[in-house]
C-alpha positions in Angstrom: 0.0 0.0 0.0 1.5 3.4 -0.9 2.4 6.3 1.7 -0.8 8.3 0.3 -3.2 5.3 0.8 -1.6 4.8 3.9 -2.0 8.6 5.1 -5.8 8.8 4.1 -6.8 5.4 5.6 -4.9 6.4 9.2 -6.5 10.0 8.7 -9.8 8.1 8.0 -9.7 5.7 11.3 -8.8 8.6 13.2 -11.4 10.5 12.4 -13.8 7.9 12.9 -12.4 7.1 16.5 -13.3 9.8 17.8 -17.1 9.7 17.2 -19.6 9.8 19.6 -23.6 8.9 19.8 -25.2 11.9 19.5 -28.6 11.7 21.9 -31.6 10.1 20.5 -34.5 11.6 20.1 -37.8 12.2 17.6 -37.2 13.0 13.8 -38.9 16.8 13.2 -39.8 17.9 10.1 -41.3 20.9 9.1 -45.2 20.9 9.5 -46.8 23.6 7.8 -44.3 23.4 4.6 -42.2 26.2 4.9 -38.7 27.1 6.1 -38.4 29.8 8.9 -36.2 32.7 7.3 -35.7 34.3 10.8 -33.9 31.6 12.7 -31.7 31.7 15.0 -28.3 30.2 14.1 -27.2 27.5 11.5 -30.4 24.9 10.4 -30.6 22.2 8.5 -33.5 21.9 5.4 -34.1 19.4 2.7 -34.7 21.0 -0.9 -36.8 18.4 -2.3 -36.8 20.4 -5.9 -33.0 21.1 -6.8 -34.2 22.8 -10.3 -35.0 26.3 -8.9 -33.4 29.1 -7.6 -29.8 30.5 -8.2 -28.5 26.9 -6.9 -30.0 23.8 -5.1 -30.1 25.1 -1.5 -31.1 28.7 -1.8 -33.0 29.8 0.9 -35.5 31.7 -1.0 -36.2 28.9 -3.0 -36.2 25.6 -0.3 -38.9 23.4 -1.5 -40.8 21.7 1.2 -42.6 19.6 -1.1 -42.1 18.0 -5.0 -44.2 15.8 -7.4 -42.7 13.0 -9.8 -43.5 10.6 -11.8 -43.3 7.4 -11.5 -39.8 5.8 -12.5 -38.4 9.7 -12.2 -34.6 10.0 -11.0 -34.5 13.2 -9.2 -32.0 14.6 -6.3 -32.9 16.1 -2.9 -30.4 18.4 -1.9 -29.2 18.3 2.2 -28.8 22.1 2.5 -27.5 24.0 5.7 -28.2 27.8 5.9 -27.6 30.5 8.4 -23.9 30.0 8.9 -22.6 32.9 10.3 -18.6 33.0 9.9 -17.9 29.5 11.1 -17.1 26.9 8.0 -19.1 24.1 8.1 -15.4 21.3 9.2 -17.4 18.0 9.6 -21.0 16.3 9.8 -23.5 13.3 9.9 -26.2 12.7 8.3 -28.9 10.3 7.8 -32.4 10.9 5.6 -35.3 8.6 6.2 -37.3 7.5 3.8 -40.0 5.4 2.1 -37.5 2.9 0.3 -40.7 1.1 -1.2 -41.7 4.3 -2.5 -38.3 5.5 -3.5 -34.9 3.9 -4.3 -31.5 5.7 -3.6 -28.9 3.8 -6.1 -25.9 2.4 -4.2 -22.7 3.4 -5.7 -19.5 1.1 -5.4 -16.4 4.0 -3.8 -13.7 3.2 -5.6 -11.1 4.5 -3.3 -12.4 5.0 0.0 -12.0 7.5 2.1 -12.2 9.4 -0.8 -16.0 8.3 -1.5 -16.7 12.3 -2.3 -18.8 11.5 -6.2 -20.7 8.4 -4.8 -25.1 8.5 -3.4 -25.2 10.7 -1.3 -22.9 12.9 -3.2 -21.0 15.3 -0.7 -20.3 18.7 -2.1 -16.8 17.9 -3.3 -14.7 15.9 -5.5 -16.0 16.2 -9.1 -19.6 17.4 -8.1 -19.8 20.5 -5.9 -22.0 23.3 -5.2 -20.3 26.8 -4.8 -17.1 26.6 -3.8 -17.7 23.0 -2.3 -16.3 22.2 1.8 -13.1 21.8 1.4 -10.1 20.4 -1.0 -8.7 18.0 1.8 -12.4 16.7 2.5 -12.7 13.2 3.2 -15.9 10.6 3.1 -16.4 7.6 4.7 -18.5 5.3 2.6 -21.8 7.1 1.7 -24.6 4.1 1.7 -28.0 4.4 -0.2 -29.9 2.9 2.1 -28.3 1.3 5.1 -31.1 0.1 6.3 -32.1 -4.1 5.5 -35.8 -3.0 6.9 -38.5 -1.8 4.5 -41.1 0.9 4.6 -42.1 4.3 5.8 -39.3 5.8 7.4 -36.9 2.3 7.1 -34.9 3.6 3.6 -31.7 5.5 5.1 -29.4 7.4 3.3 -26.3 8.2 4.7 -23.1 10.3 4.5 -20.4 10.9 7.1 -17.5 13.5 5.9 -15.0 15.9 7.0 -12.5 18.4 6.3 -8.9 17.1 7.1 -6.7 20.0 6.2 -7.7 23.9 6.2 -9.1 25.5 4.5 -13.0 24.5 5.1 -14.9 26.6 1.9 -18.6 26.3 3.0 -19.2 29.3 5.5 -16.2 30.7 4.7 -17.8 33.9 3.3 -21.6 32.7 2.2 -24.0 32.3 4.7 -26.1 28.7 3.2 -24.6 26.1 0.5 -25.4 22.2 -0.3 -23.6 19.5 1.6 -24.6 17.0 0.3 -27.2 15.7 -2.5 -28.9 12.2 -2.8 -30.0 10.5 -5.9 -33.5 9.1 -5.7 -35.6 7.1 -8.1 -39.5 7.2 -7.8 -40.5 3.5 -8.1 -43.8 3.3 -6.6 -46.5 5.6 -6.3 -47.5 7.2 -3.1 -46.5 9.8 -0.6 -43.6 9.9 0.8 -42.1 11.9 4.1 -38.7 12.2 3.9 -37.0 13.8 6.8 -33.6 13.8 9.0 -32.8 11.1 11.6 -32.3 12.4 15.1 -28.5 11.7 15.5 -28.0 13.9 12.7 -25.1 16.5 13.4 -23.0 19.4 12.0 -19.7 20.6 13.5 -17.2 24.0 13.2 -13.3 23.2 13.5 -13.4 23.4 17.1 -16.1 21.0 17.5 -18.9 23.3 18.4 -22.3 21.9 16.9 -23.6 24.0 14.0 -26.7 22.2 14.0 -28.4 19.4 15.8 -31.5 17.6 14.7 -33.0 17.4 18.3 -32.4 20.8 19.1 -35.4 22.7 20.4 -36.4 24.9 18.6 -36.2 23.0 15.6 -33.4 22.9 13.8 -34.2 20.1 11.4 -36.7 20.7 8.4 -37.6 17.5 5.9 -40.3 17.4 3.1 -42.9 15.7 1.5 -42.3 14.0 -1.7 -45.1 12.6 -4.0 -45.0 9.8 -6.7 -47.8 9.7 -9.2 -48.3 7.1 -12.3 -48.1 10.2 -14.8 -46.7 13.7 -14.8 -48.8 15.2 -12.2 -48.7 18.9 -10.8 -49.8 19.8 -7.7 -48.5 19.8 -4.0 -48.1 17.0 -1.7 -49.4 17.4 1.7 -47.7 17.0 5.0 -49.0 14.2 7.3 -51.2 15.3 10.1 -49.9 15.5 13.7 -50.9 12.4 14.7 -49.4 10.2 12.0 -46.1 12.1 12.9 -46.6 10.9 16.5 -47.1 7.8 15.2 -44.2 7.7 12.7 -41.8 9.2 15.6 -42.6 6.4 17.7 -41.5 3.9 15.3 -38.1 5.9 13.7 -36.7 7.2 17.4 -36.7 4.3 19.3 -33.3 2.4 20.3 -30.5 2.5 17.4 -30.2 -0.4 15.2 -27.6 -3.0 15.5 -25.8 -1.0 12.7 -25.4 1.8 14.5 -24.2 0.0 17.8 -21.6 -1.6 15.7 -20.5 1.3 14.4 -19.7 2.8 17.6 -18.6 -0.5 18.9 -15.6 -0.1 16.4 -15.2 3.6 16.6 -14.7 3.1 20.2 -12.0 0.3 19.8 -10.4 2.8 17.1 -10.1 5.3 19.8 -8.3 3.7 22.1 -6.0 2.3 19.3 -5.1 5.8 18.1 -4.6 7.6 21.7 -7.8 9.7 21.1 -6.3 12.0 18.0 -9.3 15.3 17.3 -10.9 13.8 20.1 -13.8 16.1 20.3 -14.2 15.6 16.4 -16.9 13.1 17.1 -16.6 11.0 13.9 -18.8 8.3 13.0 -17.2 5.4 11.7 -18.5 2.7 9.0 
């Protein structure tokens, strides 16, 4: 193996070592369909129509909501916005979905860590938004769905990346930008809520949380995605309060097996490595 492989994997498992759980707790989404322009801080929204706007991820144009057709391939962008002078370094993230409703291709990384042009697609490599995160980002393995359940809320997408050199380019000097987008194919008509999983975190250099998706107030905004037989227009609605309660108690409840043996191995990294960017809090594979 040569000194660069070497270097990236050893960068890669330290990273990773030092991740921690982040607290459990129910997915949110946004209920009425629109983003908050006023908040407080950095949040996290899903733009479930890419196509609009100066870029995918412009605040002014944040769809809540899309329509396809069936057998559509479309992308959902995983947008952060009200940075405010700290670069976006690292972050984890995990959309749930309907994966009988809607598939998420699975991409084979060719040369992991650097898994930047793979589904999801982190905002690097040769696909970036703006000026992208960073030159020296890395990505674990991003997985289409990670989940071997089926159903509402059992598809998971997930990406895991981080900057390993300065500088970090997203927050640098704009204020919102993409981090990641996830290919999805419409293979079944219905209605499907797509929203973040609770662990869901984003972190500065120093390991202060940009955004958390338990915060109160909400921090975390997902959408509503609808798949008819034909081109349809029209707006698909959000699920009334109760089905949310009734979805929450089924999506937040103790972490699956993969997640404990992630953190299983994470944990044997870090005592391995001696605890290197400890407070990074890196999920590993």
């Amino acid at each position: 193996m040569c000194a660069r492989s070497s270097m990236r994997w050893l960068a890669a498992g330290l990273l990773a070592a030092a991740l921690n759980l982040a607290p459990l707790a129910a997915p949110l989404i946004d209920r009425d369909g629109e983003r908050a322009t006023a908040q407080e801080g950095p949040y996290l929204a899903l733009d479930m129509d890419v196509t609009n706007g100066s870029a995918p991820c412009d605040p002014a144009y944040i769809d809540a909501s899309a329509v396809r057709s069936f057998g559509e391939s479309y992308k959902v962008a995983v947008c952060i916005a009200g940075l405010e002078g700290s670069p976006v370094w690292s972050f984890y993230i995990a959309i749930l979905y309907d994966d009988t409703l809607n598939y998420a291709p699975e991409i084979e990384c060719a040369d992991p860590p650097d898994c930047l042009d793979d589904n999801p697609d982190a905002s690097g490599g040769a696909t970036k938004w703006g000026d992208g995160l960073g030159p020296s980002l890395l990505c674990n393995e991003p997985i289409g769905d990670e989940e071997p359940l089926v159903g509402p809320g059992k598809g998971r997408a997930y990406i895991q990346c981080g900057v390993v050199d300065p500088p970090a380019t997203l927050g640098d000097d704009e204020t919102w930008g993409v981090l990641a987008i996830v290919n999805f194919q419409a293979i079944h008509a219905g209605t499907d809520t797509m929203e973040f999983a609770a662990v869901d975190q984003v972190w500065d250099r120093d390991s202060n949380e940009l955004a958390h998706c338990s915060d109160v107030p909400r921090r975390c905004y997902g959408g509503t995605e609808a798949n008819f037989g034909g081109p349809v227009g029209g707006i698909a609605e959000a699920p009334p309060p109760e089905a949310e309660t009734l979805a929450n108690g089924r999506h937040s409840s103790a972490p699956n097996a993969l997640t404990l043996v992630r953190f299983a191995t994470a944990t044997a990294l870090l005592l391995v490595t001696g605890g290197w960017y400890a407070r990074r809090r890196w999920r590993a594979v």
